[in-house]
Every structure is written in C-alpha cells, then in structure tokens.
Backbone as XML, in Angstrom:
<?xml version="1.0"?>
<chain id="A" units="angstrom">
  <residue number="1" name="UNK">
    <atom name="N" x="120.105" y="75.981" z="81.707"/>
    <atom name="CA" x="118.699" y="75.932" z="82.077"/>
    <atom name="C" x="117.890" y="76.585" z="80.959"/>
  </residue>
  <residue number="2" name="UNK">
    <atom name="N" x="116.962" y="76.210" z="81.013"/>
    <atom name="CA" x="116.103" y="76.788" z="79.476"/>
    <atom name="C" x="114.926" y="77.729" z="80.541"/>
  </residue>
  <residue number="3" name="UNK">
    <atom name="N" x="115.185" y="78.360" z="79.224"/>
    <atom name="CA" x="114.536" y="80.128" z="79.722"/>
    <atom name="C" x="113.141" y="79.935" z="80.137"/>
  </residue>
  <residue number="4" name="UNK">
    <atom name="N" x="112.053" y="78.954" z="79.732"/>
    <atom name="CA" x="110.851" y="78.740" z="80.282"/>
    <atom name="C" x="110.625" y="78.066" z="81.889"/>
  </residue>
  <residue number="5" name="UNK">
    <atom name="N" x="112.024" y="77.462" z="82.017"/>
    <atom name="CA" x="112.224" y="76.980" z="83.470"/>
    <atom name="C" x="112.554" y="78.081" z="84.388"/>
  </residue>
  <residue number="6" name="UNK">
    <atom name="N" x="113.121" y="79.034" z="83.694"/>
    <atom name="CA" x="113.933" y="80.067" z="85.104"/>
    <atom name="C" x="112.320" y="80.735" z="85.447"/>
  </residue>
  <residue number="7" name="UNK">
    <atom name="N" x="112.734" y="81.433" z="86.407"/>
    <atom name="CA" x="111.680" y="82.198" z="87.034"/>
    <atom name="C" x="111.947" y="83.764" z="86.613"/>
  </residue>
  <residue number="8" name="UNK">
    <atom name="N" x="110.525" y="84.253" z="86.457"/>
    <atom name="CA" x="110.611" y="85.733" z="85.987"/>
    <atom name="C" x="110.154" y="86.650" z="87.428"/>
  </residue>
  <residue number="9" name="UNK">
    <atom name="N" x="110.724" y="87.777" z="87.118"/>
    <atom name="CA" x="110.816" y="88.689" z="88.036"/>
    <atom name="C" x="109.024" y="90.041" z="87.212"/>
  </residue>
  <residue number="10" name="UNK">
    <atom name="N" x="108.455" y="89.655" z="88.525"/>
    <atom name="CA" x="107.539" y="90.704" z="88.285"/>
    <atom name="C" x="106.984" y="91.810" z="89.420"/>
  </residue>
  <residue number="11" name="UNK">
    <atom name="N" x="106.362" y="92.769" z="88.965"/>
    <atom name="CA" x="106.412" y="93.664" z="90.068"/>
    <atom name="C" x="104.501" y="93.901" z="89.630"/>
  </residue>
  <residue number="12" name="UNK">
    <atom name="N" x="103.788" y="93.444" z="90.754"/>
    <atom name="CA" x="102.284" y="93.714" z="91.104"/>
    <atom name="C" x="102.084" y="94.902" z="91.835"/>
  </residue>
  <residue number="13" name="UNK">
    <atom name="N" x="101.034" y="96.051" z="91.378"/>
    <atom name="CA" x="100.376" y="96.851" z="91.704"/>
    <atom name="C" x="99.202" y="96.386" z="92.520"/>
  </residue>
  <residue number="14" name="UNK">
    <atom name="N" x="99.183" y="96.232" z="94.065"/>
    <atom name="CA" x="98.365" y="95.817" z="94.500"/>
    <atom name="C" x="97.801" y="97.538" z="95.256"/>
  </residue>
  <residue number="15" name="UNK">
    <atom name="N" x="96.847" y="98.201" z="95.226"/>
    <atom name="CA" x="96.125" y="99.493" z="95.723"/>
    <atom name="C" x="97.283" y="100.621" z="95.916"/>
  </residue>
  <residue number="16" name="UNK">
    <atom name="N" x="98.173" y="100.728" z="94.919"/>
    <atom name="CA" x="99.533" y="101.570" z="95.258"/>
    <atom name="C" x="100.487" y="100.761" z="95.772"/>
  </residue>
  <residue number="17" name="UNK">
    <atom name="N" x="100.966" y="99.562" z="96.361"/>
    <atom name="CA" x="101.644" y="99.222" z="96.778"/>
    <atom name="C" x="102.705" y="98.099" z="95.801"/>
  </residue>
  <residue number="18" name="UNK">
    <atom name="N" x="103.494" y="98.041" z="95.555"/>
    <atom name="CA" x="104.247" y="97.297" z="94.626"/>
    <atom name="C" x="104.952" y="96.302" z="95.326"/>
  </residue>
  <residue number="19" name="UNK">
    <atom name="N" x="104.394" y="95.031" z="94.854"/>
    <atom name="CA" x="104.859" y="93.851" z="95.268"/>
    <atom name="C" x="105.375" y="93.199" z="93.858"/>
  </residue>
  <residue number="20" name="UNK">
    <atom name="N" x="106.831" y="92.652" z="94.343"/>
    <atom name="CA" x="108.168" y="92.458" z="93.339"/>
    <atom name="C" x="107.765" y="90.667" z="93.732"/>
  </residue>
  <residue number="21" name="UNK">
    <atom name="N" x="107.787" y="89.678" z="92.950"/>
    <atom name="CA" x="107.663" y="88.471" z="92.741"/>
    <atom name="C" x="108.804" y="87.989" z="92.117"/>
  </residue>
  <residue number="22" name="UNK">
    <atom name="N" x="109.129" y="86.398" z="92.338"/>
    <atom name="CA" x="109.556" y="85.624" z="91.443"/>
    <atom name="C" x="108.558" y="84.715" z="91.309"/>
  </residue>
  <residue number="23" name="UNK">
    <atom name="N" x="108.162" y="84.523" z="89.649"/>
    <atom name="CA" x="106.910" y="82.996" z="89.268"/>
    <atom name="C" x="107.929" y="82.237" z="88.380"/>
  </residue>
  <residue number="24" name="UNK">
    <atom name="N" x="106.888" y="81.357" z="88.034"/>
    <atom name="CA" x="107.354" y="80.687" z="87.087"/>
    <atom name="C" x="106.778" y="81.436" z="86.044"/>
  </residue>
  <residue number="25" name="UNK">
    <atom name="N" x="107.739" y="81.195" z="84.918"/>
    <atom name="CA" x="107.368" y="82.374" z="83.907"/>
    <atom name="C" x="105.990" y="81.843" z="82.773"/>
  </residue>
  <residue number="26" name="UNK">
    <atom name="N" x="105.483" y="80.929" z="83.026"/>
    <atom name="CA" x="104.396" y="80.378" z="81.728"/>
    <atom name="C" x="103.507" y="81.282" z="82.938"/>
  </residue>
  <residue number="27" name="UNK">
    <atom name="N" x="103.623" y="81.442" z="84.403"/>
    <atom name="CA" x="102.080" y="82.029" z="85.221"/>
    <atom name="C" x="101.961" y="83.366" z="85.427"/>
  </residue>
  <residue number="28" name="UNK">
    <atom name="N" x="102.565" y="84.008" z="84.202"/>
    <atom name="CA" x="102.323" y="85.583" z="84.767"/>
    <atom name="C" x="101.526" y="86.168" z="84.447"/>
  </residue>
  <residue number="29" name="UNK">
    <atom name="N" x="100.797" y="85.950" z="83.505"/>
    <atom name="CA" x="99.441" y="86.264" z="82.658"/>
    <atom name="C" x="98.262" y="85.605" z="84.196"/>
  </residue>
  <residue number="30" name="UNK">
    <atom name="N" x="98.514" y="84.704" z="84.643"/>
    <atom name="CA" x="97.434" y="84.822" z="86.184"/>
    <atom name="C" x="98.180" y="85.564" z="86.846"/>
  </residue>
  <residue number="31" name="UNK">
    <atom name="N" x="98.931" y="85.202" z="87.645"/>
    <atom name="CA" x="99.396" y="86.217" z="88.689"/>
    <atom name="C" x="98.680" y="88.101" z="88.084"/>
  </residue>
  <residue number="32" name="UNK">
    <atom name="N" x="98.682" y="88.629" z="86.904"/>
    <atom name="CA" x="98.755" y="89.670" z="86.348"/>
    <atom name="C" x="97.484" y="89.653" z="86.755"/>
  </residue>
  <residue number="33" name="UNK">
    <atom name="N" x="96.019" y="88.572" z="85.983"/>
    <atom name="CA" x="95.008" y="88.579" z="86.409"/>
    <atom name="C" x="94.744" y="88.922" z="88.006"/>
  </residue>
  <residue number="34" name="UNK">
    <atom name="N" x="95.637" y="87.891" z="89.083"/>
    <atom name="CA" x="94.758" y="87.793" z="90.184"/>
    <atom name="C" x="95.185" y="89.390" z="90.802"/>
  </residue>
  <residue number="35" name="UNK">
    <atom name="N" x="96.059" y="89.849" z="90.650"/>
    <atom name="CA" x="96.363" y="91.004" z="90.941"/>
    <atom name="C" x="94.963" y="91.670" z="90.697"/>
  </residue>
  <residue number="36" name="UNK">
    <atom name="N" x="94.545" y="92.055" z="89.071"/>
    <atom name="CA" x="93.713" y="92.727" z="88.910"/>
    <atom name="C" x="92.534" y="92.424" z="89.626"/>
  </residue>
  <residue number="37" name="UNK">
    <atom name="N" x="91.614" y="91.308" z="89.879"/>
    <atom name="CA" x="90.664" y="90.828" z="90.512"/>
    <atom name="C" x="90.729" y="90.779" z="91.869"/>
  </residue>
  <residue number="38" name="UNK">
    <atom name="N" x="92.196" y="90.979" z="92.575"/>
    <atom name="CA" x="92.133" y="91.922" z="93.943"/>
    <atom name="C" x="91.943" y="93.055" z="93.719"/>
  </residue>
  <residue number="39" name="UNK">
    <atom name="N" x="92.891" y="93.869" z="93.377"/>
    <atom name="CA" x="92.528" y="95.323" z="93.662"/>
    <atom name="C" x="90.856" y="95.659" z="92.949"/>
  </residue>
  <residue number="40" name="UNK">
    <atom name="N" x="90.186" y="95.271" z="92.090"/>
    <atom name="CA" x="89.298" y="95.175" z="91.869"/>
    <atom name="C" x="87.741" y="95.180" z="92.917"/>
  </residue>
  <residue number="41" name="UNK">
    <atom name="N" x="88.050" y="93.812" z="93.857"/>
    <atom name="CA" x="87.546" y="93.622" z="95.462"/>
    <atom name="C" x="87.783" y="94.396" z="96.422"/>
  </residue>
  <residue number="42" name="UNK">
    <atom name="N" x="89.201" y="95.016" z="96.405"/>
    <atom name="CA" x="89.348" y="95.832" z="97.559"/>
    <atom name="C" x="88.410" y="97.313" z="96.887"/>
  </residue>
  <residue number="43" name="UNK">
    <atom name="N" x="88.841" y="97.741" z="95.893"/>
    <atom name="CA" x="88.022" y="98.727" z="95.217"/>
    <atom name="C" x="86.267" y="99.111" z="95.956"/>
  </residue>
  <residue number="44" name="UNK">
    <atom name="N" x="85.410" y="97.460" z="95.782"/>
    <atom name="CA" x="84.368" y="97.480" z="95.875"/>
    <atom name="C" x="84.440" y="97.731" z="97.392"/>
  </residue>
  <residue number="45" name="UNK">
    <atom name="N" x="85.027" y="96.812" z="98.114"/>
    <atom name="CA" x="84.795" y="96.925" z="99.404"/>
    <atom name="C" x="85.044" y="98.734" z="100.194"/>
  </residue>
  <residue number="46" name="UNK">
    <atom name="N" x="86.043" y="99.392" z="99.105"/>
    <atom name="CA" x="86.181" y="100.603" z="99.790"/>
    <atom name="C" x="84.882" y="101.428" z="99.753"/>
  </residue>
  <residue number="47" name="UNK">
    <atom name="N" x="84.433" y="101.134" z="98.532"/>
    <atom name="CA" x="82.924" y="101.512" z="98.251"/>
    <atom name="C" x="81.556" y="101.367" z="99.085"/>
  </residue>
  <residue number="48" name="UNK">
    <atom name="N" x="81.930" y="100.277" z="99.205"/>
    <atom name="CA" x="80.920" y="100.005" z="100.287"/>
    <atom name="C" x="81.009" y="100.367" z="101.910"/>
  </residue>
  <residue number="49" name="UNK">
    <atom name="N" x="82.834" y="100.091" z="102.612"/>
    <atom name="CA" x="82.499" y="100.268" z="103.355"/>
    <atom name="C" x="83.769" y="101.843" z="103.826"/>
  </residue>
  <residue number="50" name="UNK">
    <atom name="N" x="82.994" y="102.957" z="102.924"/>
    <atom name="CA" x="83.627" y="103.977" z="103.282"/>
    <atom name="C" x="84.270" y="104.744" z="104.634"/>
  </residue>
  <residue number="51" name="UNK">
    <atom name="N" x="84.048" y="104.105" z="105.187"/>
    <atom name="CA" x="84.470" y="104.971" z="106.640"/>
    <atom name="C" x="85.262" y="103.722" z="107.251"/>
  </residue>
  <residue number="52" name="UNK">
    <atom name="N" x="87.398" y="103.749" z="106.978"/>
    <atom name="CA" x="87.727" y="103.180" z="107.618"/>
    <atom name="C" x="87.933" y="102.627" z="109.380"/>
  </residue>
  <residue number="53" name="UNK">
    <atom name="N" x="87.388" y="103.756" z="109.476"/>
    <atom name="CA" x="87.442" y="103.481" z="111.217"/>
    <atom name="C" x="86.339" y="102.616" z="111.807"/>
  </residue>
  <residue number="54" name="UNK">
    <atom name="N" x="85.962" y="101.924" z="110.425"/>
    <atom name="CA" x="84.731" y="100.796" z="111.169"/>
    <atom name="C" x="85.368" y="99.381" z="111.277"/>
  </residue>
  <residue number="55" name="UNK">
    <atom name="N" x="86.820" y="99.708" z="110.354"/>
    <atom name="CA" x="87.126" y="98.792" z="110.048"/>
    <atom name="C" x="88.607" y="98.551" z="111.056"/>
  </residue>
  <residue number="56" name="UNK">
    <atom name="N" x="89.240" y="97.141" z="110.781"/>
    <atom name="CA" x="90.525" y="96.895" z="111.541"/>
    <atom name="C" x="91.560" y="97.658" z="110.445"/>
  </residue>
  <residue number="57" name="UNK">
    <atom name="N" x="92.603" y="97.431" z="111.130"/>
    <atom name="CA" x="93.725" y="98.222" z="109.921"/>
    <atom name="C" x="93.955" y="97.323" z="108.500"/>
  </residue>
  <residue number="58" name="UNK">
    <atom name="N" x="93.695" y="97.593" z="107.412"/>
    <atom name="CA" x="93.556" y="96.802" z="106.481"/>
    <atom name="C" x="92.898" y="96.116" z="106.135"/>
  </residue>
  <residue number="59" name="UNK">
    <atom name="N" x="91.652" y="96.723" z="106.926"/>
    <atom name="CA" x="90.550" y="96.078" z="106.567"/>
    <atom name="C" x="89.646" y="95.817" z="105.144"/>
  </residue>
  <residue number="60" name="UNK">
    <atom name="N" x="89.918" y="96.524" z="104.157"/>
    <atom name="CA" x="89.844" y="96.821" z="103.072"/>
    <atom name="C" x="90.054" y="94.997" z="102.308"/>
  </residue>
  <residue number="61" name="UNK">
    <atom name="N" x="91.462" y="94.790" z="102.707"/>
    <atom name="CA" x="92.235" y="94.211" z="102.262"/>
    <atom name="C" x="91.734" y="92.841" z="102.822"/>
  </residue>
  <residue number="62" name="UNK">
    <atom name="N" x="91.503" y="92.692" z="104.233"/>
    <atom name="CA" x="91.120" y="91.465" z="104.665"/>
    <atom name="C" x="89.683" y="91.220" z="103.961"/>
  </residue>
  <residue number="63" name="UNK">
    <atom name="N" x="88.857" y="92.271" z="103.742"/>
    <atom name="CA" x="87.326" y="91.795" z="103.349"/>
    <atom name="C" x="87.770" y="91.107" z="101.993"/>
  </residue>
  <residue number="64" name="UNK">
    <atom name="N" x="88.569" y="91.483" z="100.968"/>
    <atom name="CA" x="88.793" y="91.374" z="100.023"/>
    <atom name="C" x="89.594" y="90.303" z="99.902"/>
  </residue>
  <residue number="65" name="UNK">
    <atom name="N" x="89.849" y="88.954" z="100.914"/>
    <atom name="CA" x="90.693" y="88.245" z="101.099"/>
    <atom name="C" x="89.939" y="87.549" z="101.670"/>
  </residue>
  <residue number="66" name="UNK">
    <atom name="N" x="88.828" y="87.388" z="102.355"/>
    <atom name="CA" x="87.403" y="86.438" z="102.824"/>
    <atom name="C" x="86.863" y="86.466" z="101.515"/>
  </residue>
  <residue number="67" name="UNK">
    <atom name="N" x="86.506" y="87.508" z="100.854"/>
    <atom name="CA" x="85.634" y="87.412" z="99.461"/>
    <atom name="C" x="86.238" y="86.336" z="98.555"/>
  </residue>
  <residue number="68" name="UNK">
    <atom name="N" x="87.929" y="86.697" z="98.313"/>
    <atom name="CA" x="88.555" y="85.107" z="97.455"/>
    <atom name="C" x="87.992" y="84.143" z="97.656"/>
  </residue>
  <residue number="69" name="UNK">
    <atom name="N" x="88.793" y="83.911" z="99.054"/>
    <atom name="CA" x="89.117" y="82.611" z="100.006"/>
    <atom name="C" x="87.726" y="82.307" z="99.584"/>
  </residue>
  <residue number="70" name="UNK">
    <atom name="N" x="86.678" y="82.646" z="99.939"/>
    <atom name="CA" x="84.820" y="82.023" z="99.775"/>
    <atom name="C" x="84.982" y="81.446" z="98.102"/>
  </residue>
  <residue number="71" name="UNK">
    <atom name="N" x="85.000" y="82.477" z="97.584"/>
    <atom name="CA" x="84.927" y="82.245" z="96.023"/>
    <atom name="C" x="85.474" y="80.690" z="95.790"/>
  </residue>
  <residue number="72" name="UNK">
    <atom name="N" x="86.635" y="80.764" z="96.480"/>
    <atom name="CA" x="87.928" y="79.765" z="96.161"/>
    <atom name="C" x="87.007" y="78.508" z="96.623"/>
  </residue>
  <residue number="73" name="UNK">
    <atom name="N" x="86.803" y="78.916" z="97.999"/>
    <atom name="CA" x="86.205" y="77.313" z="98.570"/>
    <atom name="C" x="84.892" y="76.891" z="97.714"/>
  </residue>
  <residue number="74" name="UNK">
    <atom name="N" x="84.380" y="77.939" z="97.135"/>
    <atom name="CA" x="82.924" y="77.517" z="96.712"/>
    <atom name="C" x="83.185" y="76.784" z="95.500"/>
  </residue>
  <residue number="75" name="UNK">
    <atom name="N" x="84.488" y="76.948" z="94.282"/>
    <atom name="CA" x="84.327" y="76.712" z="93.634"/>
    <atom name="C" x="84.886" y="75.180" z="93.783"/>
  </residue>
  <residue number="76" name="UNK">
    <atom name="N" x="85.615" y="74.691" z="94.764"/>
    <atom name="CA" x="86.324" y="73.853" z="94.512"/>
    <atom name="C" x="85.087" y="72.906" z="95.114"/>
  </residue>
  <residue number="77" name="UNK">
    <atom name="N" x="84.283" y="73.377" z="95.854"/>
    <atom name="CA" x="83.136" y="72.325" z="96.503"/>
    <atom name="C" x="82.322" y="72.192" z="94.993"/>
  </residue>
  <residue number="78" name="UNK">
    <atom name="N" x="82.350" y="72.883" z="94.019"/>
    <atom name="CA" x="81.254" y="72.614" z="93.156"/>
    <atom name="C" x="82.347" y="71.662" z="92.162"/>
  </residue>
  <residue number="79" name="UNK">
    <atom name="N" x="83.489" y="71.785" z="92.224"/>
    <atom name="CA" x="84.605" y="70.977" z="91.033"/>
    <atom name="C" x="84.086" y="70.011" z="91.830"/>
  </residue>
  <residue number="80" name="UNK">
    <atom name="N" x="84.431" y="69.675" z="93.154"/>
    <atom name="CA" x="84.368" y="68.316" z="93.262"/>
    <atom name="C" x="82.792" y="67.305" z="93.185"/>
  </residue>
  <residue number="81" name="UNK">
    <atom name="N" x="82.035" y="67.924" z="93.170"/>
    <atom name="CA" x="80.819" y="67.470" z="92.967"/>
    <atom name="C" x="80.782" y="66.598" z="91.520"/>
  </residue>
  <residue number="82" name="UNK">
    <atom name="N" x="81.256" y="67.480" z="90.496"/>
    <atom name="CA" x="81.237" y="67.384" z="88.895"/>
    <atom name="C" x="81.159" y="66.231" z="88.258"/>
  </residue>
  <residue number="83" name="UNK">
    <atom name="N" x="82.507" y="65.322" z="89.002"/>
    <atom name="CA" x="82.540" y="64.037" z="88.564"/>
    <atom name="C" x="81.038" y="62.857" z="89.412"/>
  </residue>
  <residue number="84" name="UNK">
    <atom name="N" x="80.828" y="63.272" z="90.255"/>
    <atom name="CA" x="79.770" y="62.307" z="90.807"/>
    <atom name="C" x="78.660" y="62.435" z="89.889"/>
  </residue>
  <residue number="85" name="UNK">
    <atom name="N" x="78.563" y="64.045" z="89.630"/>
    <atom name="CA" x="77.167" y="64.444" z="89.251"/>
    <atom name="C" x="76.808" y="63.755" z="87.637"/>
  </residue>
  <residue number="86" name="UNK">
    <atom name="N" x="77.780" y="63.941" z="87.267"/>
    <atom name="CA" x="77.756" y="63.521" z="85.690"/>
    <atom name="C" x="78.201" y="61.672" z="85.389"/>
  </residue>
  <residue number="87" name="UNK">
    <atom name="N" x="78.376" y="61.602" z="86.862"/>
    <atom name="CA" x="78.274" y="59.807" z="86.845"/>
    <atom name="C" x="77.023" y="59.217" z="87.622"/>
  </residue>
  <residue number="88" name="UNK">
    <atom name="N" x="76.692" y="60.232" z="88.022"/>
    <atom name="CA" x="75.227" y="59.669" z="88.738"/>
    <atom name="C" x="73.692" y="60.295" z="87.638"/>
  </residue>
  <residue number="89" name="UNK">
    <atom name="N" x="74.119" y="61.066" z="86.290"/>
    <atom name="CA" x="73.299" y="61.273" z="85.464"/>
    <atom name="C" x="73.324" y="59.928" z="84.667"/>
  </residue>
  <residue number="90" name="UNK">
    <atom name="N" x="74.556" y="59.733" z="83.956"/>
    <atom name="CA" x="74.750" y="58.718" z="83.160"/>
    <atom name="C" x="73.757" y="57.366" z="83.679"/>
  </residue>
  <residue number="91" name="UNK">
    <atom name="N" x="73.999" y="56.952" z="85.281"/>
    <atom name="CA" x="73.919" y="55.493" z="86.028"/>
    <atom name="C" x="71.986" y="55.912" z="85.685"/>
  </residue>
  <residue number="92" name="UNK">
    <atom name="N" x="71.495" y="56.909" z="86.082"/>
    <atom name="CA" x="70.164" y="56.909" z="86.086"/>
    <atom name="C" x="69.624" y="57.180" z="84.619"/>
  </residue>
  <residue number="93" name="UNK">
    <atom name="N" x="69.988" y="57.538" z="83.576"/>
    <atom name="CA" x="69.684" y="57.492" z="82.260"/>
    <atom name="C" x="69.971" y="56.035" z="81.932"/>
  </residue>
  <residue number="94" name="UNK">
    <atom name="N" x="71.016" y="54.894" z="82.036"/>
    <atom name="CA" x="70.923" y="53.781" z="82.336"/>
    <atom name="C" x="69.887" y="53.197" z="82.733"/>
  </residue>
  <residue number="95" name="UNK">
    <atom name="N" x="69.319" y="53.324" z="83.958"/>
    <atom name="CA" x="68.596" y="52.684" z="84.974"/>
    <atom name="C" x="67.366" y="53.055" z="84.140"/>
  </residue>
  <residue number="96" name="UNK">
    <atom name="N" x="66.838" y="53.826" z="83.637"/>
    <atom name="CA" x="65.661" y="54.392" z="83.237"/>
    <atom name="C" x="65.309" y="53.678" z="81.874"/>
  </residue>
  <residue number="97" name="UNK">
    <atom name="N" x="66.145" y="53.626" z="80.769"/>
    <atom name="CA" x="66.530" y="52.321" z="79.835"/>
    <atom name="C" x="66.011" y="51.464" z="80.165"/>
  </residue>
  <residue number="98" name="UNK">
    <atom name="N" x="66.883" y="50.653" z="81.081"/>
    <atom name="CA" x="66.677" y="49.759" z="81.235"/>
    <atom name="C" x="65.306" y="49.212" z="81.903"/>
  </residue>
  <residue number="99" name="UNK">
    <atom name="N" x="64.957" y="50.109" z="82.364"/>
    <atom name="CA" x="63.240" y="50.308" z="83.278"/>
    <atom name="C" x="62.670" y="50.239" z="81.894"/>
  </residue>
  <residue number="100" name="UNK">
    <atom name="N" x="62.587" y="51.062" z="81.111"/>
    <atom name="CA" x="61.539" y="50.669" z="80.245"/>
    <atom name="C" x="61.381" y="49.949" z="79.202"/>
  </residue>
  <residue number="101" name="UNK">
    <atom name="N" x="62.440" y="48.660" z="79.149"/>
    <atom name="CA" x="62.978" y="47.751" z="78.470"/>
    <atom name="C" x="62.065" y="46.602" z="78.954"/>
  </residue>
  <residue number="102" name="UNK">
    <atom name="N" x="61.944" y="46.504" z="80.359"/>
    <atom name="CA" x="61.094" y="45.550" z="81.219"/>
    <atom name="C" x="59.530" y="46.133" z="81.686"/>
  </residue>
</chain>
C-alpha cells in the first residue's frame, strides 16, 4: 500500500480534551485547522456566556456546534446559488446586446 493511501494517526486538542483520529493522511492540515476554529468558538462562546449553569452540560460545546453547522449551511446555500448566478449574469448581458442591436 503506498504511504499516501494509509491513514495517519492524529491526536486533536479539542478545550483540554484529546481526541486520537485516524484520516486520510493528505487531510490533516484541515482536520488541524477545524480543530483550531472549534476550540476557537467554544473560546468565544465561554466569553460570552460565562456562567455555566445557564447552560445544558456542554453547552459551550453545543453553541459552538450550531455556530458551524449555520456557517456550514450558509455557505453551501450561497455555493449553490453561484452557478445560476453567474449564468443568469451572462443570459442578461446577452439579452441586453442583443436589445440594443434592435
């Protein structure tokens, strides 16, 4: 098996807690990222919402896991837009041509 196929063994620092992975080894440079850009969120959220007893147990962690998840959905609603948008610029820069051709 060639060494870019096997899977690498990594260990994530998520708020003190060490979570041991197997990835594929070209994705550890994200995985490394998304790590950081959680604990990052949970960070803020502790900030903000200092007094755990407002919160459920891990609550920290869940706010910081709605905050992705949103991020995630928002971006993929704007990917998918992309291709219409830039085919419905083209069709009306067309149309507009051609309008002032006649």
């Amino acid at each position: 098996m060639a060494k870019d196929s096997e899977p690498l063994n990594i260990t994530l620092n998520i708020q003190g807690s060490r979570l041991r992975l197997a990835i594929p080894r070209n994705d550890e440079a994200l995985y490394r990222q998304a790590a950081d850009r959680l604990n990052y969120r949970i960070m803020r959220y502790r900030e903000s919402y200092p007094n755990v007893a407002q919160l459920p147990l891990g609550g920290h962690l869940l706010l910081a896991a709605v905050d992705s998840a949103y991020y995630l959905v928002q971006e993929h609603k704007h990917a998918d837009r992309a291709p219409i948008n830039d085919r419905l610029h083209k069709l009306n820069a067309e149309l507009e041509a051609f309008l002032q051709r006649y």
